[in-house]
Every structure is written in C-alpha cells, then in structure tokens.
N, C-alpha and C positions, 0 to 999 in steps of 0.2 A: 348027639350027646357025647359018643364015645371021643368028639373030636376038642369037647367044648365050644363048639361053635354056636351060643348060644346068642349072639348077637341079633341072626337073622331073625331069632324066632321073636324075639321082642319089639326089634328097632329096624326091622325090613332087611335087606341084602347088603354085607357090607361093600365098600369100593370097592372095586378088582383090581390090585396091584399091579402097575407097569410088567410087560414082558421079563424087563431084564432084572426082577427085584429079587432081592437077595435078601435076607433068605425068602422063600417061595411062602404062599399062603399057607399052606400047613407046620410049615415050622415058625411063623410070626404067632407069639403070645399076647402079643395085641388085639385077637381075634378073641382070644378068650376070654376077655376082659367086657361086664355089660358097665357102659357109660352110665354108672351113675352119681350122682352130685354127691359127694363127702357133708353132712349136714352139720354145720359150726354152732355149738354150742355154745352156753354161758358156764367159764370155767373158774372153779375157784378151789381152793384147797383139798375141799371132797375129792373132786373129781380129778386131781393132780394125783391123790392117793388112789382111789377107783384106779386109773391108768396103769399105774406100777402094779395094782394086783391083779388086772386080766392080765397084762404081761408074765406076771409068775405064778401063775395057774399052771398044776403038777400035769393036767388034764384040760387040754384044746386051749395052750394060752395063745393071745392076741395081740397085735400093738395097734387097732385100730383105733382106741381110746386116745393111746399116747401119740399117735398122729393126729390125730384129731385135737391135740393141745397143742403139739405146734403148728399146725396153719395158725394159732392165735398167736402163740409165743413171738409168731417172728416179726408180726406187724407191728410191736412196738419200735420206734425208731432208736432208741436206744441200743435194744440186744441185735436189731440190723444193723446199724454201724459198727458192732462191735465183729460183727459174724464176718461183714465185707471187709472190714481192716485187714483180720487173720486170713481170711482168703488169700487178699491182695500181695501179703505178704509172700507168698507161694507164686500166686500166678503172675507175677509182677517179676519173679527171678528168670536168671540165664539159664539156662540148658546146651544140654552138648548129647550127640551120640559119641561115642568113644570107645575102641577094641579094647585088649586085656593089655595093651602097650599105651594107652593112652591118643592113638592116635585118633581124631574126629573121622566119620564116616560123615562123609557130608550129603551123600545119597540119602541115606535111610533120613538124616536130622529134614533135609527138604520135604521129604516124606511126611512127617510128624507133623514137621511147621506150616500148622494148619489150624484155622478155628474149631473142628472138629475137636482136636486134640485139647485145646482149650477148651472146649467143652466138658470133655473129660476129664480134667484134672479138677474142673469145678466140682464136677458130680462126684467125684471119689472124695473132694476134700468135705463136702458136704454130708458124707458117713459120718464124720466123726461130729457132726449138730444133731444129723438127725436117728443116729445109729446103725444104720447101713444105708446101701443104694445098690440096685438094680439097674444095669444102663443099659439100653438098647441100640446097639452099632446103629441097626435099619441097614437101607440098602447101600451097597457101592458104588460110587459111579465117578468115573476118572480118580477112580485110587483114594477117594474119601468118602468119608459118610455122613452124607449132608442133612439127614434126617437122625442123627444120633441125640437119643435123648434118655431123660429118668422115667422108669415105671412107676407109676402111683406105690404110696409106699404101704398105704393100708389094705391094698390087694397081696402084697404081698409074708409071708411068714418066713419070717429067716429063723424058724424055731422046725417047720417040717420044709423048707426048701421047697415049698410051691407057689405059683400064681395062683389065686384064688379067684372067678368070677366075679364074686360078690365080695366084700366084709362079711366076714364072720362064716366063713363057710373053710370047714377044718380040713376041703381036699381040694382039689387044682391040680395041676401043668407042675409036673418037675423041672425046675430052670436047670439042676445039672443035667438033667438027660442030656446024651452024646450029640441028639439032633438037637439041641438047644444053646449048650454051654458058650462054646465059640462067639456065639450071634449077642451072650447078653452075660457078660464081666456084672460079675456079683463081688461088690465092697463091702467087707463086714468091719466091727468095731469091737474090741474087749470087752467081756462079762466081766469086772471084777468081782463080782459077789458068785459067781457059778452059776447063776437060775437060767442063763442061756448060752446057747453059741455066740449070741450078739449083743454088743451092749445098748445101751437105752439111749448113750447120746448128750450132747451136754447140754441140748436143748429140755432137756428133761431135768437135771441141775438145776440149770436158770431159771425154769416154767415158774418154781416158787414163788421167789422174788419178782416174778413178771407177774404174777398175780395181783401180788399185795401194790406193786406198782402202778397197774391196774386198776385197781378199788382207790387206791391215795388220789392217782388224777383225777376220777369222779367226783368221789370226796371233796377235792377242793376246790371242780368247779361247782359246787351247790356249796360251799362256804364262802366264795366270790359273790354267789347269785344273791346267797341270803343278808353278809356281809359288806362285802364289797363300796356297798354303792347306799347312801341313806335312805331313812326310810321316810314316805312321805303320808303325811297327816292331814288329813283336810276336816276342817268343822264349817256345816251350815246349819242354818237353820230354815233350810228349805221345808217344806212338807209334802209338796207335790212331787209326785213318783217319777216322774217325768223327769222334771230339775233335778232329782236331786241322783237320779241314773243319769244326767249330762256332765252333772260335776263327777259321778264316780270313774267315769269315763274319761273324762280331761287328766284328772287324777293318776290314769293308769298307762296314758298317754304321754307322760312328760316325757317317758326317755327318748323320744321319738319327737315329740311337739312340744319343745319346750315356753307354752305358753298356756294362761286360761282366763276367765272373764270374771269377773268374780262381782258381789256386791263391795259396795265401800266400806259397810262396818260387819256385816252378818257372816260374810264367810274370811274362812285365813287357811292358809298351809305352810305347814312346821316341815320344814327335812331335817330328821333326827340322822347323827351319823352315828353306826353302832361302837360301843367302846372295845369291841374284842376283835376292831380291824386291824387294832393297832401292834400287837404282836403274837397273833393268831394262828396266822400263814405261816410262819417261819417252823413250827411243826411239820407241816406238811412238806415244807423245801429241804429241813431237815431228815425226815425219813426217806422221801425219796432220794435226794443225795445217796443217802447210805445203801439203800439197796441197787440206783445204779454202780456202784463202786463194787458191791456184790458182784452183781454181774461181768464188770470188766474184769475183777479178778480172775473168775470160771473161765471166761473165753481168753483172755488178751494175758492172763498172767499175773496182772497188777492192777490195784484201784483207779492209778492217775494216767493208765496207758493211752487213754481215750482223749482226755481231756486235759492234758497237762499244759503251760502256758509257756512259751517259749521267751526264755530270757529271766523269767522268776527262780530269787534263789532255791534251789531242791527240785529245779524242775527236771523231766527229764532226758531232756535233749545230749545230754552228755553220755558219749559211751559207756562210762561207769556208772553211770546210774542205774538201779535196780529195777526202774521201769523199764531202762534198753537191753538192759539181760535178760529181763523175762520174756521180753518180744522178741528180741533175738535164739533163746531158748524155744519157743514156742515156734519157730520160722526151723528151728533147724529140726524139733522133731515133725514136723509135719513137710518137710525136705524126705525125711527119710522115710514116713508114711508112703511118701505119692513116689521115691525113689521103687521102691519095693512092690506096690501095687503095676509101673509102668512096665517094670523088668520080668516080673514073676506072671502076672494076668495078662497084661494088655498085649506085648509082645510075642509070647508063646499063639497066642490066638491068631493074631496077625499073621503067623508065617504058616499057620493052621488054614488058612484062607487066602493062600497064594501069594501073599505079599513076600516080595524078594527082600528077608532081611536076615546077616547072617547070623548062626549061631555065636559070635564071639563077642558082640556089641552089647552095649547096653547104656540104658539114659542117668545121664548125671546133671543134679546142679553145678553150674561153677560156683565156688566161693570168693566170688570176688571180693568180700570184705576179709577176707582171712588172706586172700592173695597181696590185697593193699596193705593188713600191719605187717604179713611176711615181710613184702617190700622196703618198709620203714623200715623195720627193723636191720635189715641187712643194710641199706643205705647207713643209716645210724652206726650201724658198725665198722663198717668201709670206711666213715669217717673218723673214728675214732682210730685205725689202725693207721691210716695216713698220715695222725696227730702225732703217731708215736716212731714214724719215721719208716713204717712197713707197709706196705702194699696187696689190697687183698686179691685173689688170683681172678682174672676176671674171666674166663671158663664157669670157673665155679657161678660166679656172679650173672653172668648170664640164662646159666641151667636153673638157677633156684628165682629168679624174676622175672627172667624172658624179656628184660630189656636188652637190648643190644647196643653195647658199650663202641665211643667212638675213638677213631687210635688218634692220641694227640702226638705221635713221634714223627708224623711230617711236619706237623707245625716247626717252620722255621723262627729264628731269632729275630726282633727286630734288628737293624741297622745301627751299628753304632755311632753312625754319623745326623745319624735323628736328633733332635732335642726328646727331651724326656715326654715332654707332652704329642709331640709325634710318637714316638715309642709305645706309648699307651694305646693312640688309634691303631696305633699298623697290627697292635694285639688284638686288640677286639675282633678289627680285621679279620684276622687268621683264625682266630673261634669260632669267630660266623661263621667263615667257609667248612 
C-alpha cells in the first residue's frame, strides 16, 4: 500500500517491464493507477453547473465531473472540428532549434523531429481544451520515447499535485516528487477567477452550448419522426380481430412495403401531410446555427472561421479579414504557449536524462508568413527607390530576406551589329545565364 501498488491486488500481477525501461517499476505512476472505466453520463445544464462546483469546493475539490463532461463535449463533430483546426494550426507550423545568435543546431532539431515530439506538442496544446495534461515520456529507446503518452485526466488533481488511484480519492503519488517530475512534464492552464492553480479549459466554455446543441439535434430528429413524413389513415370496416390486425399492420408497414390489399369500397387510406413541416424546422437550423457560431468563436476566435465559403463577398479568405486575424491571433498565442512549455519543461528534463543538448539553444517557430510580407515589403521598396533613380544597397537586402541577389554587371551588351529583334534575344540570353 505504502507503494500504491494496488493493481495486483485487484486485477492480478501487473506486466514486468522490459529490462532496459525507464523509468523502472517503481518510479512508473502508471502502476498506481486501478483500471477503471470513467462511467459517461447524461449531461445537461445541472450537471455542467454540479462540474464547476466540485471543481471549486474550498475543501477536496475535484475535476472528475468536469472530465467527465468532456469525453461527451468532444464527440460532437462540430467542437472537433473546431479543436483539430486550432491544433492543426500549431502542429502544421516550422520549427527550428536555434543558439542565442540565431544560428540552427541541426543536431539537437534531428533529435526533436520526431513523432514522439509531435506527440507532445499535441498533449500540451490539448491543456488549454481540457485544462491541464499530465504526459508520460515512458521509456527510451534509441533516444526517443515511443510509448509517450497522456495520464487519465480524472485521476489526476492539479489542485493537490497528485495521481490519485481511483476518482475521487483526495491522496496519491506526488508527480513533482524528484523521482517523478523528469519522467512526466505537467501542462497547466490559467485560473482567471483564482479558485485554482489551473484553469477548467475551454472545453468547459463550450460544454454549454454543446449541450443545448445536444438536446436541439434530438429535438429535431423526433420533430422529423413526428412531422417529417404524413400521417397515414386507414378506415375499415372489418370486424374480425384478425383482419383488421392485417390491415393495422400493412398500415405500419408502408414505409418499408409500400403496398396493401384492400376491399373495393369498405376500406380507404388518407396520407395527411402535417401543416407545421412547412416552416417548422427552420427554428431548429436556426438555433443550432447560432450556437455553433458560439462555439467557433470560444475555440477559433470567430463565428465564420469554420465555415466561411471561399470566393463569397465578406468571406474570409482575405488577409484582412477579421476571420484571418483572429486565427492568425490565435496560431500565434498558442506559438507562444508550446514556445515556452518546449524551452522551460520539456527541454530542461531532457538534458536532465542524458540527452546531449546544450544550454544556449532553444526551439522557435519560423514565421514564415511575417518573413513573406517582410519580403514584399522590401521588394516593394527596392522598387520604388529604383523608380526614383537610387539604388537600394544589396547587403542590406540580402541580410533582411536572405535572398541572394545576382550581379548583373557581367552581363555584357548586346552587339550593335544585331538588328533590334536580335538584340532582344541575345538579352534574354544573358538573363538566363
């Protein structure tokens, strides 16, 4: 018990870790952890609120609840697409190692450029959906760590800084202890209200509106079921229980077998179509509209960042569009997020655990779209000082774009024995070369 090694006693003996496993069986927090199933509930408003107040409980709060709301939060396809876009934005960019002179350490970047690491950056960017992450290197092997992964997040309390065996058990496994910390990089997110060291997440935001999202698509499919489709009427005047359970039955049968037998005069069937099919639905396409536009704002910045139509006027495919600002706003605070979590956590552990990496490096996005208007920009002006009969120095030009400019002063003259239109080619000529 002293070890929390409470696995064996419920669930028999756990695996025994390869020889070479790092960390060894007693410092893996995966031992203390009893498998058990996270139980998904029916979540609605109540218990959206319930969630936020075992979290701010003065005394043993919790986030098992509010875990427990997003495994549902995320299966909506909506606020997934919206989650993977922001992601994508992140893990879709350049990186570079680079010393305090800018120069690339191309060692240590081979190092990184690895799925592992991509790993990584998912699970840090994933704090800020689900309010922290827990990550688990696992072991090493050829200088990566092929088993890196997230701890369950409802075992975990980032209010006392323990792994907890079960939910809802207020003691566990200190993840900063010395023998711990190295092996499992703890992501936290801002409290802006004070009630914790960590914030709840914006999956906690959105949970609202993914509720009500939730209940509408219900909602309309039993206003489909009820409306949708006519309703069908049958008169006989059978009497026998037999017959006239054959007709209730063909009856119930049309949307399937669209046929029935009927007498010539005694029986008939009426399909009545309901009169509130007719602009019924459009409540429903209208709320939900609105509340995923909610949601795309919280994650993506803007209503139309999701779904905007390319080529429509005000849409936002244009750089000054307020949709491309706010995604691009959103890409570069979360640059700086996972800049700071790779430089400050990730890194320091690493050379903590024999990785040759030296103290002067450290990881950066490139901005390559800030490097492309730089470039215009000075292009554009190059041309402009040309127009006025000056020339701009190309030293400079080259240190600020890192193109590298070609000398046109071997280019010789054409021949003036050329015709004009000879003249022209023997130019081009000389360009090309």
């Amino acid at each position: 018990m002293a070890n929390y090694n409470l696995t064996s006693l419920f669930f028999g003996t756990p695996p025994i870790p390869p020889v070479n496993s790092i960390p060894d069986k007693k410092n893996n927090l995966a031992n203390t952890i009893i498998p058990l199933r996270l139980e998904r509930i029916m979540q609605d408003t109540l218990s959206w609120r319930d969630a936020q107040e075992e979290a701010e409980r003065a005394y043993f709060p919790f986030r098992v609840r509010m875990q427990q709301l997003f495994i549902d939060v995320i299966l909506d396809g909506h606020v997934k697409a919206c989650k993977e876009r922001r992601t994508d934005m992140t893990l879709l960019r350049d990186w570079h190692i680079v010393n305090k002179n800018g120069v690339e350490n191309e060692a240590v970047q081979e190092l990184l450029n690895k799925e592992w690491f991509q790993r990584f950056i998912k699970h840090s960017l994933d704090a800020i959906f689900y309010g922290y992450s827990l990550i688990e290197l696992g072991d090493v092997k050829d200088n990566e760590f092929p088993s890196l992964k997230v701890v369950k997040r409802w075992n975990v309390s980032p209010d006392r800084f323990v792994i907890s065996n079960v939910p809802y058990n207020p003691t566990g496994t200190d993840f900063t202890d010395k023998k711990f910390v190295d092996w499992y990089p703890y992501i936290s997110t801002e409290n802006e209200i004070g009630t914790s060291p960590c914030g709840y997440g914006l999956l906690y935001e959105v949970g609202l509106y993914q509720i009500f999202l939730r209940h509408i698509t219900g909602q309309n499919a039993n206003f489909l079921e009820l409306f949708g489709q006519p309703i069908r009427v049958g008169r006989t005047n059978k009497i026998e229980e037999t017959e006239r359970a054959e007709f209730a039955k063909a009856l119930s049968d049309m949307g399937s077998a669209g046929w029935i037998l009927m007498d010539s005069v005694d029986d008939t069937i009426d399909l009545i179509e309901s009169k509130a099919i007719g602009n019924g639905y459009q409540a429903f396409a209208n709320f939900e509209k609105r509340l995923q536009q909610n949601i795309s704002k919280i994650i993506l910045g803007h209503a139309d960042a999701l779904d905007s139509v390319p080529g429509k006027l005000g849409s936002s495919q244009g750089e000054e569009s307020p949709v491309y600002q706010a995604m691009e706003d959103k890409k570069t605070k979360d640059g700086l997020f996972i800049t700071n979590i790779v430089n400050n956590i990730l890194l320091p552990r690493l050379r903590k655990l024999g990785f040759d990496i030296p103290q002067d490096v450290r990881f950066e996005f490139k901005n390559n779209s800030e490097v492309f208007e730089n470039n215009n920009r000075l292009a554009d002006l190059a041309i402009k000082i040309n127009q006025a009969g000056l020339q701009i120095d190309s030293e400079y030009f080259e240190q600020e774009t890192g193109i590298k400019l070609a000398d046109t002063t071997a280019m010789t003259e054409p021949s003036e024995n050329l015709s004009q239109p000879e003249k022209e080619t023997e130019t081009n000529k000389q360009l090309i070369k």
